[in-house]
Every structure is written in structure tokens, then in C-alpha cells.
N, C-alpha and C positions, 0 to 999 in steps of 0.2 A: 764639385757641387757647391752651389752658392747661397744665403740663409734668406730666402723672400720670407721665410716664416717670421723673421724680426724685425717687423716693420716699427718705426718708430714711430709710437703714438702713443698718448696719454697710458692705455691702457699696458702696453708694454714697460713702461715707468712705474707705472703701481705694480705690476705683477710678472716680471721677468724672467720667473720660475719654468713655466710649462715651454717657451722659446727654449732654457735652458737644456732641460729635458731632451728636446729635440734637438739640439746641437748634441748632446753626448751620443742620443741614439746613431745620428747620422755621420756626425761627424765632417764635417765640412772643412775645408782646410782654403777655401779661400773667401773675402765677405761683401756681400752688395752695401752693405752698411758702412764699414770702414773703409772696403774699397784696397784691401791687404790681404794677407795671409792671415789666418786663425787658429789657434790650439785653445782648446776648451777639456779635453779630457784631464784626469787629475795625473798621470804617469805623464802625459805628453808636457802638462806646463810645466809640470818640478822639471822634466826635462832641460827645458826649454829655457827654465827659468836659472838653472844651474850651466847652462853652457855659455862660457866666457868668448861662445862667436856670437852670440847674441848680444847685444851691447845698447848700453845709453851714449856711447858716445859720437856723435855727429847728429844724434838722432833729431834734435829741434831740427836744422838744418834739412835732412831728410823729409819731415814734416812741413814744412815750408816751401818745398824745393814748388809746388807746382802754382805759387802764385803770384800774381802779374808783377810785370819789373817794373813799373811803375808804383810798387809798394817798396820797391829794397831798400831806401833808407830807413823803415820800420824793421823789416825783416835784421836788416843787419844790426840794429838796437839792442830787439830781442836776445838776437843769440849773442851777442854782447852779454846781453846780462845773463843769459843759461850757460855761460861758459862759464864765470864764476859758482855757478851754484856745483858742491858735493855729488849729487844726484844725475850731473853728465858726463861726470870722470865714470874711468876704469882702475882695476889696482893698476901698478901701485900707485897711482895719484888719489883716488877713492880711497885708498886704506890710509895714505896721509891726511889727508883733509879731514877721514870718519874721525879719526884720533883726537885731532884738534877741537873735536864737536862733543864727542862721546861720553865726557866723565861725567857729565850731567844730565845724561838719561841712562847711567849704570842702575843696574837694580838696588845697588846697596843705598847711592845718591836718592833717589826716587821713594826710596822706600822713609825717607827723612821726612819726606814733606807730608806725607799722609796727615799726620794733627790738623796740618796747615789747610789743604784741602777737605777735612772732614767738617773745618770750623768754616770755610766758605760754604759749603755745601748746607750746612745748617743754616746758618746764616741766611742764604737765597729762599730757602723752605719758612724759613722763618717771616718773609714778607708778603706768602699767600696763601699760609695753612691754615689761615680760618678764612680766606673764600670761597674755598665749596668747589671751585672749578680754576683751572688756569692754561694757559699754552706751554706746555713742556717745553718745547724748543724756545721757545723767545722770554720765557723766566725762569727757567733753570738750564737745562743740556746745551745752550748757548752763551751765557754767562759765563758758568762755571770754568770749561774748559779754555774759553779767553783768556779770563784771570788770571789761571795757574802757569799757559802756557805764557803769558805776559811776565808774570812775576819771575819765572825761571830764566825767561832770556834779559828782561830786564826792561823791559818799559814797564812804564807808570801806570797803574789801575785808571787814569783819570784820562789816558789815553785810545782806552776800549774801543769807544766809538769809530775812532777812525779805523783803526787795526780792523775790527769787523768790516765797516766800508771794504778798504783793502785788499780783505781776505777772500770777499765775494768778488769781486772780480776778479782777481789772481785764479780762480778755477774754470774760468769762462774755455781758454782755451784747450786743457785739458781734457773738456768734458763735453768737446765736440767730436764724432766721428773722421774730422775733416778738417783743417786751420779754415777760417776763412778771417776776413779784416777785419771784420769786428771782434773776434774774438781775440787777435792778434793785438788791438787798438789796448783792448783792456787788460791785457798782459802788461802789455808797455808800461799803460796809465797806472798800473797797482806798483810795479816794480817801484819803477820813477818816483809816483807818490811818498812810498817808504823810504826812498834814499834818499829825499831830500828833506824828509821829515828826523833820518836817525844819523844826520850828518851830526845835530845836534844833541842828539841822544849820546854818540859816541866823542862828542867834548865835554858832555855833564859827568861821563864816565869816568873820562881822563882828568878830572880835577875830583872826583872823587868814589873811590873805586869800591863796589858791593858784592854779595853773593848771590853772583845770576852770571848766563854764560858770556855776556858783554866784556864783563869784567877780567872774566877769564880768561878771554880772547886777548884783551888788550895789555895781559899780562903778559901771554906769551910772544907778541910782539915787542914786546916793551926787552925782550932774552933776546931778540932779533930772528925767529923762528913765528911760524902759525902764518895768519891770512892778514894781507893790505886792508884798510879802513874799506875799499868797495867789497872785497870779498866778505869782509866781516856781515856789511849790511845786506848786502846779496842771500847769504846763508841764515841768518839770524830770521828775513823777513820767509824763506823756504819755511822754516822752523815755525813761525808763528802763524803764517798760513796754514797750512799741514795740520797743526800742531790743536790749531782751532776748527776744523771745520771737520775733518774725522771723526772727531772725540764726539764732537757735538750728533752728529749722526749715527757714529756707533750709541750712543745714549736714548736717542730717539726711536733709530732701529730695533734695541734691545725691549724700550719697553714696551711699545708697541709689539712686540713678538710677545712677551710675557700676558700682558692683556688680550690676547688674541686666543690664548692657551693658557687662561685660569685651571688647571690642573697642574702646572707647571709654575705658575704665579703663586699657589696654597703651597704647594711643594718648598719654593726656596721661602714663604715665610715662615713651615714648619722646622727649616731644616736651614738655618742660614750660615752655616757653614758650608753651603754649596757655594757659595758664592764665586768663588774663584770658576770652578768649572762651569757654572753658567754662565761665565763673562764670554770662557774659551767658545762653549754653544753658540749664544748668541753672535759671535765675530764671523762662527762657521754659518749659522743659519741665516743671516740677511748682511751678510757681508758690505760696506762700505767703499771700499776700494775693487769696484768692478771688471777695472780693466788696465790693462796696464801696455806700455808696448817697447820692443826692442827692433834693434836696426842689425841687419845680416851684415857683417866685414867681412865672411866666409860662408862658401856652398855649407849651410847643416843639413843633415838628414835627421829627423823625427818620426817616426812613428812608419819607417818606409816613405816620407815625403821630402822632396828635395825643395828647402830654402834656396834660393840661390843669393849669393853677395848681393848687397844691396838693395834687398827688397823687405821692406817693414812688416813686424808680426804684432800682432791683438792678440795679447793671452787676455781670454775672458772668465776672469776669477771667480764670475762669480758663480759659473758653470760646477769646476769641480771641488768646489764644495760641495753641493750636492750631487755627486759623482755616487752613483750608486756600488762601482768597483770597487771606493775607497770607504764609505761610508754607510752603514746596511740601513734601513726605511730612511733616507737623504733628505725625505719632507717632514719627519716628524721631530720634535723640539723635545729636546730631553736635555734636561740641565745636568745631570748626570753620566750624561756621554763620555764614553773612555775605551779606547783612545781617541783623538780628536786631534788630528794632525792636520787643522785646517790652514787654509791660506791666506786668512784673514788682515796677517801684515808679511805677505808675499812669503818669497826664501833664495837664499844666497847670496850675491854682495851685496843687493839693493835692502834687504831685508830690512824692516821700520827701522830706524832710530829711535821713536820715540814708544816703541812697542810695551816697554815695565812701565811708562808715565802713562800711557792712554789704557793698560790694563788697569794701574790703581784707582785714577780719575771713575772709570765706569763702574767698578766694583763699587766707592764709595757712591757715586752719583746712583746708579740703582738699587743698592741697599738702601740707602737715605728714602729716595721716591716711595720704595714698597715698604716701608717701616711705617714711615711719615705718614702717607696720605691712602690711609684704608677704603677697599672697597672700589680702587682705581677704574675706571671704563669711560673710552674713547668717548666723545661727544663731539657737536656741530658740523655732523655730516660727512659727508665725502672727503677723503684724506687729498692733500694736494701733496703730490712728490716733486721734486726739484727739478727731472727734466734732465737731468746730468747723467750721461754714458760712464763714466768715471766713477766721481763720488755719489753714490745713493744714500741721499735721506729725503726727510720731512721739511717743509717748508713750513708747516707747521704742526702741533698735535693738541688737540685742546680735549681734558679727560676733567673729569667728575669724578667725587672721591668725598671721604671723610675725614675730618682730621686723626690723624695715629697717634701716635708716642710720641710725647715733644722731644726737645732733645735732652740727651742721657740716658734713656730708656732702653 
């Protein structure tokens, strides 16, 4: 059975819920949209998502495979550069590289910088709490998460601008159902961009070395172990891509969920020790990372369905979240949800890297918002979403509010 029910249009970007629904009802296992296999249930994808015949590996390739030969010297670029990136290994090469990446998104590392990010966060709030109104995304849940992910791996605050440029086209291809060359063009142009920008980043390093993962990096090759100068800027620019454009959307997501459901907005200001578990809610209930996909090495069986070798899957993430098997009323927002074993940064090898930094980031950036700016509600009309099969957010959010509790309060 095929999913005509999810036609791609405006409306399906703003409200992906009730298509979702019907995929769990029906249960489709191949898709007019992607054009692949499909799992959407939530036992099918942890399945799916846990079985090491499903794989990242060859998968750009895969995705590429069907277009014109008269593009291969791009095609062959790309997976040039996704061949360095973490995210297309398998162990054990995945479990080495994670290693290399890892001590600075440990929970304990992450848990350091909070001061750091609470003082940006004020900060940002601090330059439009007495205007009455402002665009969430493009003066705070867009900044914010740049900054921190900038500072952590090591470029400059004064370098944002372009990183953002960068960052937006690096998801172009991702967040298509389908490669095609444009989307392909701006893969290339984001990579490129970055490598030719942190050739220099990675010599200001080497004559003077900081605490951010660059440095890190540079250390453990300096021992003759860890990643080549391209794999370094490969992975570093995964990182700050990734690292900025999630964050930024889960922020966006989040509040706009809470403003939507003022009974749940009064609730965490009464009670703001929820905080952590309406991080976990909101990751479960407008999930960010919508779709994700793996490439069959091997015939799998799921759910009674036979994958066969070499045919690409769409786990659609953001399905069983609201899986009514796994989650009892699926639509309704309760910050106090327990258990909540959502899939919000996937599960199994691939599971987020940067999952304790984009948990603390939103905790602070949502407590800050609903402290700060009393009385929050959406303004200037019809919400515009991004349009991205992938990553879902806001292109923008512009809300109305009163000034709260400065800072220290």
C-alpha cells in the first residue's frame, strides 16, 4: 500500500500529525513520496533502527545512485566528503571516530558550560525585553544555539554569519524526499565553503591551542592517533551544522507547543522544576528530526516485511512519537509525561552526539523565554514552516509578550 494521503504541500508542513496517524493506522511499508520502503510504527523503527543490516554505510551513494552521469564529478565530490563524515561509518570504524568526537558532548563536559550558556541566553533576552514583540527564531533560538555550538567546537562568535549561511544549505539535500542537483550543488557549496574557510581556523589552532573540540582534535593527532586535517574540518563543520539548526528548531518547536497549550505554559511557570521533563515532551511531541534513512546490506525482515539487500528505508520519526501503542492520548502535551521514551534524537549507533548539549541549550533557552517574557502569544499571522521533510521548524515565530523577571529573578 502506498501513502497518496501525504501529499507534500504547505499544509502538510504545518500539520504532519493527522498524515501521521494514518500511516500508523494503515501502515504502509512502501512510499509515493520518498519512493522507498517505510516504517513508521514505534516497535518497527527501534527495530529497524537497532538492526546493524540497516546501515549508513554506502548510503549517500545509494541516494545518488539514480542521477544523470553527467553530474558524477559532483556526485563523486559529495561522497568524498560524506565519506569523511562519523555519521557514514559502521562500528568499528563509527565507535572509533564516536571516541574521537565524544568527550565534549559527555553529560558531565556539557553540564560545565551551562553558566556560560545561561549568560548568553540572558544576554540575547536582554536586547529585546522591552520591545513588546520580537521573532523568536531570528533573535534568540537561532543565535543562541550557533554561539554555543560555535564556541564548543571552536570558531569565533564573529564568524556566525557565515556558519549560519553554511548551515542552511548543508540541509538542502537531507531534506529532500529525492537527491536532485540542486540540492546536491548546495551540499557541495556548504561543505567546500567550510573547508576552505577552517583550513585556517585549523593553523590559528595549531599556533595556539584552546578549550573547544578543534583543539582537541589537534591534540590527538599531534600523539599520531585521531582524524587527518580534512577529516577534522569534515566532522567539526557535521557538528556545527547539526549542532545549529536542531537546537534552533527544537526551541522553536517547543515554544510554540507551549503557547498553543497555555494550561501547560501556567503549569511549567508554576512548577519549574519540570523543566527537564518538558524538554523530553516537547522533543516527543513536535519532534525535529523527522526522518531519517538506512540502506539494506542484507534481506531484513520487520514486522513480517521482507527488505531485501539494497533497497533504502525512511524511518519516519516523527510517526511514532505519536504512536498510540507506545504513548497513551499521543496528541495531547503534557509536560509531565512519564515514561517518555521518545525518539526525538533517534536510538542505537547513530543515536545524537550531541543529545546532553541540545537537552541543556532548550532547557535554558525555554526557561529563559517563559520567565523573561510574560503573557507570550504568537502574532503576525500565519506561521511559515521550512518546507524540510527532515528537519522541522519555523522559518519564523514572531509572539507578543510582557516584559517578566530580569535577570537573577
Amino acid at each position: 500500500m502506498s501513502d497518496p494521503y501525504l501529499p507534500l504541500t504547505a499544509h502538510t508542513f504545518a500539520d504532519p500529525y493527522p498524515g501521521y496517524q494514518r500511516l500508523l493506522a494503515y501502515d504502509p511499508h512502501r512510499s509515493d513520496v520518498f519512493g522507498t520502503r517505510i516504517l513508521s510504527r514505534y516497535a518497527d523503527v527501534i527495530a529497524g533502527l537497532k538492526d546493524n543490516r540497516l546501515t549508513t554505510r554506502n548510503l549517500m551513494a545509494a541516494r545518488l545512485a539514480h542521477l544523470p552521469p553527467d553530474h558524477d564529478l559532483l556526485v563523486k565530490a559529495v561522497l568524498e566528503q560524506a565519506a569523511m563524515v562519523m555519521a557514514s561509518h559502521e562500528p568499528p570504524d563509527h565507535t572509533k571516530k564516536r571516541a574521537f568526537l565524544s568527550p565534549r558532548f559527555m553529560r558531565a563536559a556539557v553540564e560545565k558550560l551551562e553558566p556560560w550558556i545561561q549568560s548568553l541566553a540572558d544576554h540575547l533576552i536582554d536586547q529585546v525585553v522591552s520591545s513588546g514583540e520580537i521573532d523568536v527564531i531570528r533573535d534568540f533560538a537561532g543565535p543562541l544555539p550557533l554561539l554555543v555550538i560555535s564556541g564548543v567546537v571552536g570558531v569565533p562568535k564573529e564568524d556566525s554569519p557565515l556558519m549560519k549561511h553554511l548551515a542552511d544549505e548543508s540541509i538542502e539535500l537531507s531534506g529532500r524526499p529525492r537527491a536532485d542537483i540542486a540540492s546536491l550543488e548546495a551540499q557541495f557549496h556548504s561543505a567546500h565553503g567550510f573547508y576552505e574557510y577552517a583550513q585556517g581556523l585549523l593553523e590559528h589552532h595549531r599556533a595556539d591551542r584552546r578549550d573547544d573540540l578543534i583543539s582537541d582534535l589537534l591534540a590527538l593527532q599531534d600523539r599520531g592517533t585521531g582524524f587527518g586535517d580534512r577529516e577534522i574540518i569534515a566532522n567539526a563543520w557535521m557538528i556545527v551544522g547539526a549542532g545549529h539548526e536542531t537546537t534552533t528548531k527544537l526551541i522553536g518547536n517547543g515554544l510554540l507547543a507551549l503557547i498553543r497549550h497555555p494550561d501547560q505554559m501556567r503549569r511549567l511557570l508554576d512548577s519549574p522544576d519540570l523543566i527537564e521533563s518538558a524538554v523530553e515532551e516537547l522533543l516527543r511531541y513536535d519532534a525535529v528530526v523527522q526522518t531519517t534513512v538506512r540502506l539494506a546490506r542484507k534481506d531484513v525482515e520487520i514486522a513480517d516485511r521482507q527488505i531485501r539487500a539494497g533497497e533504502m528505508v525512511h524511518f519516519i520519526l516523527g510517526a511514532p512519537n505519536r504512536d498510540p501503542a507506545q504513548f497513551p492520548d499521543p496528541d495531547r502535551l503534557d509536560i509531565a509525561r512519564s515514561p517518555n521514551r521518545h525518539l526525538g534524537f533517534g536510538i542505537g549507533t547513530h543515536f545524537c552526539l550531541g543529545a546532553h548539549l541540545a537537552r541543556l541549550e532548550t532547557r535554558i533557552a525555554i526557561g529563559t523565554l517563559v520567565r523573561r517574557l510574560s503573557d507570550l502569544r504568537a502574532s503576525g499571522g500565519e506561521l511559515a514552516w521550512n518546507g524540510n521533510l527532515t528537519f522541522r521548524g519555523l522559518n519564523s515565530l514572531h509572539v507578543e509578550f510582557r516584559p517578566g523577571a530580569p535577570v537573577g529573578h
